[in-house]
N, C-alpha and C positions, 0 to 999 in steps of 0.2 A: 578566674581566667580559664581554670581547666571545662567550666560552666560552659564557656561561651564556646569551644573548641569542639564539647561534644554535640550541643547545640546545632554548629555548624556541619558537624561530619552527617547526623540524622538528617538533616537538612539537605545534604548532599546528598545522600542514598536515598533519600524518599523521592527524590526530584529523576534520578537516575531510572527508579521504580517504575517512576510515571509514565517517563519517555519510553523505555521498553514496553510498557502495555501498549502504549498509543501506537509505537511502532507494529507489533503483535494483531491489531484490531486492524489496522489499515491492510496490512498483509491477508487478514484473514478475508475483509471486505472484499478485495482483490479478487479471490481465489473464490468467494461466492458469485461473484460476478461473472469472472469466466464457465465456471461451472452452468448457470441458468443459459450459456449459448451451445450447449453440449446438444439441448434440445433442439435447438432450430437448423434450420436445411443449413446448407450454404450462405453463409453472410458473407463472402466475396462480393466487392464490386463487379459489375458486369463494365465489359470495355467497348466499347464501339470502334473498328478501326476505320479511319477516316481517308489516309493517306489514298493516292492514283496510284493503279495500277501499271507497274511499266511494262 
């Protein structure tokens, strides 16, 4: 029994493990992505105002 209990806990922290990496990599994906637009001009939409002038 005590077999299956530790089984289960490594089983839990390895699983705990994962998800922090996975979280970790996407965060980091994230942050290379903002980074490569450090380079380019202005990536703002441009707006055209349409409305009549009163």
């Amino acid at each position: 029994m005590k077999i299956i209990i530790l089984l289960f806990a490594m089983l839990f922290g390895f699983g705990a493990t994962v998800k922090n990496s996975v979280d970790e990599v996407k965060e980091i994906s994230a942050r290379h992505e903002l980074n490569q637009y450090k380079h380019l001009p202005n990536m703002l939409p441009e707006v055209e105002i349409v409305a009549p002038i009163i």
